[in-house]
N, CA and C atoms as a LAMMPS dump frame, in Angstrom:
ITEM: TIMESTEP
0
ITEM: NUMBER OF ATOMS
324
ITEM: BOX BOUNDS ff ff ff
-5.0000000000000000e+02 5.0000000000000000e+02
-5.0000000000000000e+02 5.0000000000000000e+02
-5.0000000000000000e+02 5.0000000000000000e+02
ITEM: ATOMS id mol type element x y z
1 1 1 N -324.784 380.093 272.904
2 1 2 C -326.01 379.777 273.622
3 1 3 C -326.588 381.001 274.362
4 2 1 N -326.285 381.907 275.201
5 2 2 C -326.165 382.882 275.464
6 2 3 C -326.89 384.068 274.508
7 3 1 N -326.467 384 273.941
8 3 2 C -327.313 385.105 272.547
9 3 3 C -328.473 384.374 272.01
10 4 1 N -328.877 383.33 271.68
11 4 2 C -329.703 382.264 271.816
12 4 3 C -330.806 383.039 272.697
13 5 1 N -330.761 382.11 274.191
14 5 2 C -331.37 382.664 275.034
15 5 3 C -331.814 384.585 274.864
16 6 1 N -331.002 385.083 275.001
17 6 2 C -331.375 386.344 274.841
18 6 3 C -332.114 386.708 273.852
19 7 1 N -331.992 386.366 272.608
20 7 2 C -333.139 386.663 271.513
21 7 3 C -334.461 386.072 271.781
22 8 1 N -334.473 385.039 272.619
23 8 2 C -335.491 384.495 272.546
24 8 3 C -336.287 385.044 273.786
25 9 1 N -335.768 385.423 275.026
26 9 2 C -336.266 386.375 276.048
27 9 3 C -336.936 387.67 275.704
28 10 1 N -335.929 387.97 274.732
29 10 2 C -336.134 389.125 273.89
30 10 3 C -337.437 389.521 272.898
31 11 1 N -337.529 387.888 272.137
32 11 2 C -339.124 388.264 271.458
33 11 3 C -339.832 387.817 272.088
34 12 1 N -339.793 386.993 273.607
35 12 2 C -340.959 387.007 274.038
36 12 3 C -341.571 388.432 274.909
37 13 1 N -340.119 388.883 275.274
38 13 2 C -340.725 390.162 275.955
39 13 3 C -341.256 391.294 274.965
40 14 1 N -341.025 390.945 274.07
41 14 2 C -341.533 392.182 272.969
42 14 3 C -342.946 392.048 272.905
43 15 1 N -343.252 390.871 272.624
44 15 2 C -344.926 389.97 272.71
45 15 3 C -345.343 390.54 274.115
46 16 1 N -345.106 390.242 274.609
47 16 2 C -345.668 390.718 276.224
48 16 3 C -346.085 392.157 276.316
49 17 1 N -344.92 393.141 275.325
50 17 2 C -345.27 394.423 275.641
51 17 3 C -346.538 394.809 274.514
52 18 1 N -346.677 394.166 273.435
53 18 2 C -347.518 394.539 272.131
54 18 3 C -348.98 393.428 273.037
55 19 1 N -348.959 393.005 273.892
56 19 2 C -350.349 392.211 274.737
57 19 3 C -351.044 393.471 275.629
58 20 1 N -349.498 394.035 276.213
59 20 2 C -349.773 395.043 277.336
60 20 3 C -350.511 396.039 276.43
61 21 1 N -350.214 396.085 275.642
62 21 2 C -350.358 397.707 274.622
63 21 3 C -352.2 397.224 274.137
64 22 1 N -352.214 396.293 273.455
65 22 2 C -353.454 395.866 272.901
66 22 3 C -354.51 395.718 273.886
67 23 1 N -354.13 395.452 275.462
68 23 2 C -354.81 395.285 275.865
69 23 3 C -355.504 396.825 277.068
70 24 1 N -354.112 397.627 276.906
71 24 2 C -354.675 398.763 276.958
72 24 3 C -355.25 399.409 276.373
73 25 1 N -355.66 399.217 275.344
74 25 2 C -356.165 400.288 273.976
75 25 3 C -357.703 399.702 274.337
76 26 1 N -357.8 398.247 274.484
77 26 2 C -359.367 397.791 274.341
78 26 3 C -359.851 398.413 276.014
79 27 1 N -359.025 398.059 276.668
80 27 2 C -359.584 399.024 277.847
81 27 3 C -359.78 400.09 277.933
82 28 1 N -359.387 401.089 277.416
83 28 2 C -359.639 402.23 277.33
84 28 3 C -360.841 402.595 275.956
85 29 1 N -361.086 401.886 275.016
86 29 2 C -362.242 401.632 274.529
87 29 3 C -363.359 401.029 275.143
88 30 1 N -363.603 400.228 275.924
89 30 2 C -364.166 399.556 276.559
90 30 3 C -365.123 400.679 277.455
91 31 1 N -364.039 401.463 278.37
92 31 2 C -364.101 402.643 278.864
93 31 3 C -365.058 403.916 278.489
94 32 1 N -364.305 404.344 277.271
95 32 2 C -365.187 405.096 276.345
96 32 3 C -366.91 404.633 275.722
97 33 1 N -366.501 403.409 275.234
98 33 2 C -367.982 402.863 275.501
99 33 3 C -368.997 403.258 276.431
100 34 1 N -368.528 402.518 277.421
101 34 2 C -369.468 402.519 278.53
102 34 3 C -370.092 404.345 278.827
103 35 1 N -369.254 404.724 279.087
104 35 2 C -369.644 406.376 279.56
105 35 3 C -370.038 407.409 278.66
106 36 1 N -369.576 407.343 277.429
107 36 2 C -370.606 407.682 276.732
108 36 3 C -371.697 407.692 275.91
109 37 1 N -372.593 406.496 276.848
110 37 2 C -373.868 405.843 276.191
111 37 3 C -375.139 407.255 276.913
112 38 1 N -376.238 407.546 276.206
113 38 2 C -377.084 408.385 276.606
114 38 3 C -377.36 408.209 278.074
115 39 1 N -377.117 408.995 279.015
116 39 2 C -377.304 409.004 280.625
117 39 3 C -376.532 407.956 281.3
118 40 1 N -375.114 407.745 281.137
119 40 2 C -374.207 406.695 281.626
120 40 3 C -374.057 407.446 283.151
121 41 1 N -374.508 405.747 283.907
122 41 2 C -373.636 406.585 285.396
123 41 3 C -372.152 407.266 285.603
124 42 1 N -371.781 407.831 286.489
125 42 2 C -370.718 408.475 286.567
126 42 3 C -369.793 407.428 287.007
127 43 1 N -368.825 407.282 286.402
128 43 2 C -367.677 405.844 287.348
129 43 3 C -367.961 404.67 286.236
130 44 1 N -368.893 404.583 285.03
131 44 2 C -369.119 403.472 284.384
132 44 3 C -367.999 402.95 283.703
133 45 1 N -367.631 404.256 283.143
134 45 2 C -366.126 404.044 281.951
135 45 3 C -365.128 403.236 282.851
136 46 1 N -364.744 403.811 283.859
137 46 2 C -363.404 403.052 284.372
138 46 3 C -363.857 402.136 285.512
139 47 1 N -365.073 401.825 285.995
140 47 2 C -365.231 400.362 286.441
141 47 3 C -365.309 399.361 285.221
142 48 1 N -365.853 399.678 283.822
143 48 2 C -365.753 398.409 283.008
144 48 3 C -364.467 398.546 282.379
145 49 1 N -363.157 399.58 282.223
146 49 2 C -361.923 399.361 282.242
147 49 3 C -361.279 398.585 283.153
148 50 1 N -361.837 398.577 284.607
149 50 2 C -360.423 397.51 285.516
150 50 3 C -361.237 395.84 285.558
151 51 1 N -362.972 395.506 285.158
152 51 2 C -363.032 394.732 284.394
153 51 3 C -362.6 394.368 283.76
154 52 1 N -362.368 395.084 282.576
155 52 2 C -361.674 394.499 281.701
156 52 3 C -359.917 393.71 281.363
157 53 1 N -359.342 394.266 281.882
158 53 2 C -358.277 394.302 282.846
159 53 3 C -357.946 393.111 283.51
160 54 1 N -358.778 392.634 284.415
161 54 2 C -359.022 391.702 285.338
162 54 3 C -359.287 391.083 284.588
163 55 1 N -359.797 390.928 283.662
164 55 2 C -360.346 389.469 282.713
165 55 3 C -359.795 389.327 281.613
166 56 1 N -358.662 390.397 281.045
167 56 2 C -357.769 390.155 280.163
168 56 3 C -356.453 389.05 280.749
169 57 1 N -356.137 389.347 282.18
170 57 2 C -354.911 388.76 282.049
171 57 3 C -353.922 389.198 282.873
172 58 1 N -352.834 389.08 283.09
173 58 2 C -351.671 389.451 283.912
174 58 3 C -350.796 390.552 282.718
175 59 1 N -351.595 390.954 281.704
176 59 2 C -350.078 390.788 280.72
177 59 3 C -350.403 392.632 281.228
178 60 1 N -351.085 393.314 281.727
179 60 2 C -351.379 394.746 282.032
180 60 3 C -350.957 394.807 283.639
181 61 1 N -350.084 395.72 284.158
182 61 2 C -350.69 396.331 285.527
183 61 3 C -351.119 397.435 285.53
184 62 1 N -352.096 398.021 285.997
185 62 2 C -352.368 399.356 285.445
186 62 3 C -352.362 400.016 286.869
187 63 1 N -351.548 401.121 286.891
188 63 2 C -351.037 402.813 287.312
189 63 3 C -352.582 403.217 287.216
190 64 1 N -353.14 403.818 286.434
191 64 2 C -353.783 404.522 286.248
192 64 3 C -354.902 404.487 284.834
193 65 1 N -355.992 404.659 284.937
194 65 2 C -357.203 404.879 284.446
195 65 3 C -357.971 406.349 284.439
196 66 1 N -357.213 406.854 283.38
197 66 2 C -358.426 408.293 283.762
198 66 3 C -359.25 408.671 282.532
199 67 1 N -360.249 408.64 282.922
200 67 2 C -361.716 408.895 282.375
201 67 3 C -362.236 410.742 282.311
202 68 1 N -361.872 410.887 281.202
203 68 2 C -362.711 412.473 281.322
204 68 3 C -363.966 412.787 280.422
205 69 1 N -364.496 413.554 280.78
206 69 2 C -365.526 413.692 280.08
207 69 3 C -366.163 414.922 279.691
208 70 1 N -366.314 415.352 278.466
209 70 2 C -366.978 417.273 278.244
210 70 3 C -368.282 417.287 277.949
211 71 1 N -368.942 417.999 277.689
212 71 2 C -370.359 417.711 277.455
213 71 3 C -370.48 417.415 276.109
214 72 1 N -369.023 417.22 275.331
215 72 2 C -369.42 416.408 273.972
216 72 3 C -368.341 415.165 273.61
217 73 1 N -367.469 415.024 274.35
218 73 2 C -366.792 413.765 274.118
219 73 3 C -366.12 413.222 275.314
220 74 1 N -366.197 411.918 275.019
221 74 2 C -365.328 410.88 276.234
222 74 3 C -363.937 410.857 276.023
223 75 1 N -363.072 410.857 277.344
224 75 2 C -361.736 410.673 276.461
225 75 3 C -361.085 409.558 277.643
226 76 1 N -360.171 408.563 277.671
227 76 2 C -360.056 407.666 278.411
228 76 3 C -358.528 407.101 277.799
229 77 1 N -357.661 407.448 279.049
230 77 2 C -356.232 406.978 279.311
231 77 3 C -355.998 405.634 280.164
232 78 1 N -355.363 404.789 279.61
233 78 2 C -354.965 403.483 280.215
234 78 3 C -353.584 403.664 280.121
235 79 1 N -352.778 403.619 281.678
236 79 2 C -351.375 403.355 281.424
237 79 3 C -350.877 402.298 282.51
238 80 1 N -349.819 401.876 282.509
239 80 2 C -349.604 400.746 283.179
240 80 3 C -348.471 399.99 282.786
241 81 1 N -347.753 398.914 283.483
242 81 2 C -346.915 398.436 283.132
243 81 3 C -346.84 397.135 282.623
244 82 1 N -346.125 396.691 281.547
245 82 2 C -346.261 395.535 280.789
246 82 3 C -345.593 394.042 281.845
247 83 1 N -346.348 393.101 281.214
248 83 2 C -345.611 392.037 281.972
249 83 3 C -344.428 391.806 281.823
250 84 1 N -343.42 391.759 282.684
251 84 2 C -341.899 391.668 282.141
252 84 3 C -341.043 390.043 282.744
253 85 1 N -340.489 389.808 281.629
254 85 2 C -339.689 388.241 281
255 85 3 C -337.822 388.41 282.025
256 86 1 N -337.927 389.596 281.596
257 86 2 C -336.271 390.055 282.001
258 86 3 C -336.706 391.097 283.067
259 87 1 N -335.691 390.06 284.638
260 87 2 C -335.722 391.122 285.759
261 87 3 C -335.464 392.346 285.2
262 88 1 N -336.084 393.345 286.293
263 88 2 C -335.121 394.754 286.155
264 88 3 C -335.831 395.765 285.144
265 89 1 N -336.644 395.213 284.025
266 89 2 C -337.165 395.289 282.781
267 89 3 C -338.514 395.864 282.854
268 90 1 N -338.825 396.909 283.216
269 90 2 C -339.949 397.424 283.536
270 90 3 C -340.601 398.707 282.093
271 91 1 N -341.505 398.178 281.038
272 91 2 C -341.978 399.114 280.316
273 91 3 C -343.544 399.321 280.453
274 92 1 N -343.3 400.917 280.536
275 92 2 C -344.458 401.721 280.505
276 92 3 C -345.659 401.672 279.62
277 93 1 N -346.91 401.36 279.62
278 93 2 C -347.568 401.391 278.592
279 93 3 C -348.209 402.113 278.48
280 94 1 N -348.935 403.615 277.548
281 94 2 C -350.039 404.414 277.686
282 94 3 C -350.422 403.897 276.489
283 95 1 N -352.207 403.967 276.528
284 95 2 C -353.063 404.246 274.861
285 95 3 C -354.19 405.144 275.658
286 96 1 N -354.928 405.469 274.739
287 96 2 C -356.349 406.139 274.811
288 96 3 C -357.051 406.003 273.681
289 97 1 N -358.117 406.193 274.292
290 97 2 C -359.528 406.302 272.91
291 97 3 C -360.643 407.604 273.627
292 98 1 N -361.222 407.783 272.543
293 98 2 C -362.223 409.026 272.401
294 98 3 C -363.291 408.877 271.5
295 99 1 N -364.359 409.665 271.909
296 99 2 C -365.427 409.392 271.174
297 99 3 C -366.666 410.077 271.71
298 100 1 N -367.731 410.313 271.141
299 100 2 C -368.884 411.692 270.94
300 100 3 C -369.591 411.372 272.62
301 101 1 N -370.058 411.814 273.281
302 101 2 C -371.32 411.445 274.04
303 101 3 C -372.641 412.002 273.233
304 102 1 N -372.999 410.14 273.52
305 102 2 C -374.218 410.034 273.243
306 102 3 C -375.302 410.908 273.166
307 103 1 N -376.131 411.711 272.12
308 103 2 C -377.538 412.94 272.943
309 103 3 C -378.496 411.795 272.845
310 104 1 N -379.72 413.065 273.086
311 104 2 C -380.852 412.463 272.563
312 104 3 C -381.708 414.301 272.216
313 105 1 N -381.742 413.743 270.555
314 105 2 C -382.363 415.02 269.864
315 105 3 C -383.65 414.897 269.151
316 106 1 N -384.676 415.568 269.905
317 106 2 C -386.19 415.192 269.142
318 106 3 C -386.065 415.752 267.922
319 107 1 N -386.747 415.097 266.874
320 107 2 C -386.996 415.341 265.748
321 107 3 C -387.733 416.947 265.565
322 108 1 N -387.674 417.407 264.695
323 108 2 C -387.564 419.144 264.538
324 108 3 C -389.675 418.834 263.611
């Protein structure tokens, strides 16, 4: 019974960490979105990351959100810790996404 239980703690905590993970990746897309749309306010990317966040669920705590930006691409880190099944059991989650900022180029 014992091993039982444990496998089954076991794939639920695995689920928990592949929620944490998925749901960091869309946040940090989410992120990227937002900030690099043509003239995005500054702070857009990672206020609609802890949105997002907040309205995903418990299955994320997030550490940290960092949002950078060059004058040609967005880049956006979500890390944080997964919801955990088994005291003691604490896993780390990082993803990121990237992507162009937006111009605006008059026709030649």
């Amino acid at each position: 019974m014992p091993v039982v239980l444990f496998m089954l703690f076991g794939a639920i905590q695995i689920a928990a960490v592949y929620m944490a993970r998925a749901t960091a990746l869309a946040a940090a897309q989410e992120a990227v979105t937002a900030e690099r749309m043509f003239q995005a306010e500054d702070g857009s990317g990672k206020t609609r990351a802890e949105a997002f966040i907040k309205t995903a669920g418990d299955w994320l705590t997030p550490k940290q959100i960092l949002v950078t930006e060059t004058p040609d691409q967005v880049t956006c880190v979500v890390s944080g810790t997964a919801l955990s099944v088994i005291p003691g059991w604490n896993i780390t989650v990082t993803q990121s996404a990237a992507g162009p900022v937006e111009r605006f180029t008059p026709d030649p």
